[in-house]
C-alpha positions, -999 to +999 in steps of 0.1 A: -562-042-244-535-033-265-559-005-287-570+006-253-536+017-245-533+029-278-564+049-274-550+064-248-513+070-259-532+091-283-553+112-263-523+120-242-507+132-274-537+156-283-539+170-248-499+180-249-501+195-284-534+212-274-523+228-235-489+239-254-463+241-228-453+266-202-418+263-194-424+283-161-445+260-138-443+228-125-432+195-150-423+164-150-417+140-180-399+115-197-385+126-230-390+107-268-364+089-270-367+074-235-405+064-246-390+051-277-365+030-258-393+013-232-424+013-251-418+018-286-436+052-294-413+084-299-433+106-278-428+125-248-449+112-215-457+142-194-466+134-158-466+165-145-478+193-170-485+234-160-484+221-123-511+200-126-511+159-128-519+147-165-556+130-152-550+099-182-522+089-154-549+086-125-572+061-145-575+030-123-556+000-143-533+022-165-504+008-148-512-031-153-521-025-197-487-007-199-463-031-218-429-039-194-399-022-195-379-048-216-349-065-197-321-043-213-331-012-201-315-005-170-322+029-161-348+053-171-346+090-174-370+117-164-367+153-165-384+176-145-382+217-136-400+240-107-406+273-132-408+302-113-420+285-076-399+266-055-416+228-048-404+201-018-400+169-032-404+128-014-401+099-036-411+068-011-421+033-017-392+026-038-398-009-041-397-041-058-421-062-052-403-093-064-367-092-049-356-122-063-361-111-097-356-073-096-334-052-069-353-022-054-345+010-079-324+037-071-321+073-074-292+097-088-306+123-068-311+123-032-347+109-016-359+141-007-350+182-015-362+207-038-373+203-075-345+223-094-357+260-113-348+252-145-354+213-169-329+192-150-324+154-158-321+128-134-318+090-136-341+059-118-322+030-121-342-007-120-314-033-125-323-069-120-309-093-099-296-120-131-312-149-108-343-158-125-365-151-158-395-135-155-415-101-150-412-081-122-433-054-105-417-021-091-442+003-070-430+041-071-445+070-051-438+108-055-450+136-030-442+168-043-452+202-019-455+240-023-435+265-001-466+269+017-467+236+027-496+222+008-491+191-016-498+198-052-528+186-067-535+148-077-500+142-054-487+119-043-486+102-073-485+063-069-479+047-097-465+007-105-439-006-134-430-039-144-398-047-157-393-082-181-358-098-166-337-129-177-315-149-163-274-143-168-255-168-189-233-185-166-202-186-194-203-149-190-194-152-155-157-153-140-143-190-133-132-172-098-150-145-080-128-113-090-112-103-055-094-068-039-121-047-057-120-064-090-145-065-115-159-092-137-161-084-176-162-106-204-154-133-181-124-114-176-114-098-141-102-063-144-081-058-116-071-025-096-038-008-097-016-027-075-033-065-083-025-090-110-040-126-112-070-142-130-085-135-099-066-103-088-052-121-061-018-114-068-009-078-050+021-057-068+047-038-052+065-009-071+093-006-059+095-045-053+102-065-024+139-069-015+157-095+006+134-121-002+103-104+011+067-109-003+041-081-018+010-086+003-010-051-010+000-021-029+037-006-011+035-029+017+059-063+016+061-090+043+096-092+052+120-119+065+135-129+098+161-098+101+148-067+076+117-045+080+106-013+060+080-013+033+098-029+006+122-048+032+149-029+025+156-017+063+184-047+079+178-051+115+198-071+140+191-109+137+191-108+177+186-088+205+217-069+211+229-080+248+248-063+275+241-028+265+247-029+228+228-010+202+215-017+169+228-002+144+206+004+111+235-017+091+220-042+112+251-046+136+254-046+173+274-016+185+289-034+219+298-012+251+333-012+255+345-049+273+316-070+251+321-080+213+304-107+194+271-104+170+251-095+196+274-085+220+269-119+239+310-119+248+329-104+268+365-100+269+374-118+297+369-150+289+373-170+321+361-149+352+387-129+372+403-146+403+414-129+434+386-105+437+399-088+399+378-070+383+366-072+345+373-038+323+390-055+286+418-076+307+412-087+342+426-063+368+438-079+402+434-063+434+470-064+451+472-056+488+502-027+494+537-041+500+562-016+517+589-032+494+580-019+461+606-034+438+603-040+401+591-080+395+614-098+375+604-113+344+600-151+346+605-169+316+573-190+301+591-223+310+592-216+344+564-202+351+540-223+330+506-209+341+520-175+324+525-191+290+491-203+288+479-170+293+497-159+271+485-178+244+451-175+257+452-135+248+465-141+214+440-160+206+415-133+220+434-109+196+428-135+165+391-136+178+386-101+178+401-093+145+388-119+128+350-105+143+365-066+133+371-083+097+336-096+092+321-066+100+343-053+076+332-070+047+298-066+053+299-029+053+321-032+025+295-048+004+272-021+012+300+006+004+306-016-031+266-009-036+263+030-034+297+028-056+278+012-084+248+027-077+260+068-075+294+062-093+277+073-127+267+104-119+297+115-097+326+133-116+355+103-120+384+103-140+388+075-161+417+058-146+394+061-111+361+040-128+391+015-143+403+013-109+367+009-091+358-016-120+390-036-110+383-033-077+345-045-081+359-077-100+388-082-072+363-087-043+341-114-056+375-141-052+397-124-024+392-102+004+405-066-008+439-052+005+439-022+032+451+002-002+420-009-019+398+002+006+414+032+014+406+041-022+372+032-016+371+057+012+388+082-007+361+081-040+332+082-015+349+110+004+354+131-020+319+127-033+301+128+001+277+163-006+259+137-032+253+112-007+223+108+017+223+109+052+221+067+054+247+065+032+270+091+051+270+070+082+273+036+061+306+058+051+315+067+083+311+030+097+333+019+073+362+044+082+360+033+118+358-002+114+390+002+096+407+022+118+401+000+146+414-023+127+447-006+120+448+000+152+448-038+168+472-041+135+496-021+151+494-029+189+498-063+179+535-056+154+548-035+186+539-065+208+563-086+189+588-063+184+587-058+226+581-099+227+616-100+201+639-073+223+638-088+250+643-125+240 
């Protein structure tokens, strides 16, 4: 067997070096060192020569004495050019006849078009399946037609392969099947941008994940109870702000006027109004029209107990509500602190000013700051607000009003006593 192939290895040989070649007709053929690679002999194997098929290629049986394509050889190149015609091209029955051992093969060029002018190399590629050891058979089939329609000569060519393929070490493999489009080498995964692991199950976020929140694929987090964005770093009210309030992007309840608390869940009057009053900050009683409108006199807490308790009942509404107004505070403060340290680098300070903000920055970790330090605050931040960003602008500008309501109820409450002292 093996001198019959020989014998006609050699003919085929003769019959190229004798026809000569004609670059500009129809060929097909696989190059030396392709032959070299799969069967050993550093010759070309024409196919397809001056638009005819080579007849050794048609003898019955030629297919089963041709040794197998040895197991490392994974894809095979032919070359092939139309000359000066133009030629249709089919490649069907694409098959491997034993699945288990060998996939089907696949092209680098589409299943069907037209055969390309000039010597153009494409690529047939025969991969087995790493299941079994053993040789597998592969059936290709090739229709190639004129522009007038007519198939060429000897075509379709059928012809069949085999392919010798072993088995896949198992130690080569990855303990874990690589996952989010990784790819096993060396028993290694090699993981996509974004993934980490030994399995790239691990997904990496750049920027990363603030308040607490979890990478679950490339720039997306999984954020906690109370934030949202794609790294987390967007505070949203921790409840539904009630009574008409809105949520602010601090992630504070902005209250209609008459309602206060977290999520605007109180209301200023605390007890409901008698006497048909009505509820706008302080309960407002309907009085019918007296024809004797004379001042009231002033009755002393003593005697009239019911007014005393009242009385004490709005101070402690006042401590209530500045001690809410001075929570608020501090946590806008915190976030005022941040853009300081963040920006303060680039802005154009004095030295005595960064001194002060360090000072300042020190101060607030043990004590709540004094009205003069966070006026200064403002004042730095004011004077650098064309370098801030719109976010950080109305950060600012929540944290002027919060402290001027605040100076505000200050101040009503020091001309309360004062009135309270006068006329004791």
């Amino acid at each position: 067997m093996f001198l019959r192939v020989l014998v006609c290895v050699i003919g085929l040989v003769w019959m190229i070096e004798s026809r000569g070649r004609n670059t500009r007709k129809l060929a097909l053929w696989i190059d030396k060192n392709q032959v070299g690679i799969i069967a050993g002999y550093h010759i070309e194997l024409r196919i397809i020569e001056n638009g005819r098929v080579e007849a050794l290629l048609m003898e019955p049986g030629l297919s089963d004495e041709l040794p197998p394509i040895p197991s490392q050889v994974d894809t095979v190149n032919l070359t092939w050019q139309g000359g000066d015609q133009r030629f249709r091209y089919w490649f069907e029955n694409l098959t491997s006849l034993d699945q288990h051992l060998l996939y089907n093969p696949l092209l680098s060029i589409p299943a069907h078009g037209w055969i390309p002018h000039q010597a153009t190399v494409f690529q047939m590629s025969i991969p087995c399946t790493g299941k079994d050891e053993g040789v597998a058979s592969i059936v290709l089939g090739l229709h190639i037609y004129a522009t007038s329609g007519h198939a060429v000569q000897n075509t379709p060519i059928t012809f069949k392969l085999k392919k010798r393929c072993t088995a896949f070490v198992t130690t080569s493999l990855c303990e874990a099947r690589c996952e989010n489009g990784g790819s096993c080498v060396n028993s290694i995964c090699l993981c996509r941008q974004g993934f980490s692991g030994k399995a790239c199950e691990i997904a990496l976020c750049n920027p990363r994940c603030e308040n607490n929140g979890t990478c679950v694929s490339p720039r997306m987090c999984a954020c906690p109870a109370g934030y949202s964005g794609h790294h987390c770093e967007k505070v949203v009210c921790g409840r539904p702000c009630q009574n008409g309030g809105q949520c602010l992007p601090e992630g504070f309840c902005f209250c209609q006027e008459g309602f206060y608390g977290d999520a605007c869940e109180l209301s200023r009057c605390n007890s409901e109004c008698i006497k048909q009053g009505t509820c706008n900050q302080v309960c407002k009683h309907l009085v019918k029209p007296d024809t004797d409108v004379r001042p009231r006199r002033r009755i002393p807490p003593e005697v009239n107990g019911e007014g005393g308790t009242k009385r004490k009942q709005r101070r402690k509404n006042r401590k209530d509500r500045r001690a809410i107004n001075e929570k608020k505070i501090l946590k806008t403060e915190k976030r005022i602190l941040k853009i300081i340290n963040r920006k303060s680098k680039t802005w154009n300070l004095t030295r005595d000013e960064r001194r002060h903000i360090r000072k300042i920055q020190r101060e607030v970790k043990t004590r709540a700051l004094q009205i003069t330090e966070r006026h200064y605050l403002v004042k730095i931040l004011t004077g650098e607000r064309e370098k801030l960003n719109k976010r950080e602008k109305q950060k600012l500008k929540r944290y002027k009003k919060l402290l001027k309501l605040n100076r505000k109820r200050r101040g009503k409450a020091k001309t309360k006593t004062k009135r309270r002292k006068k006329d004791v």
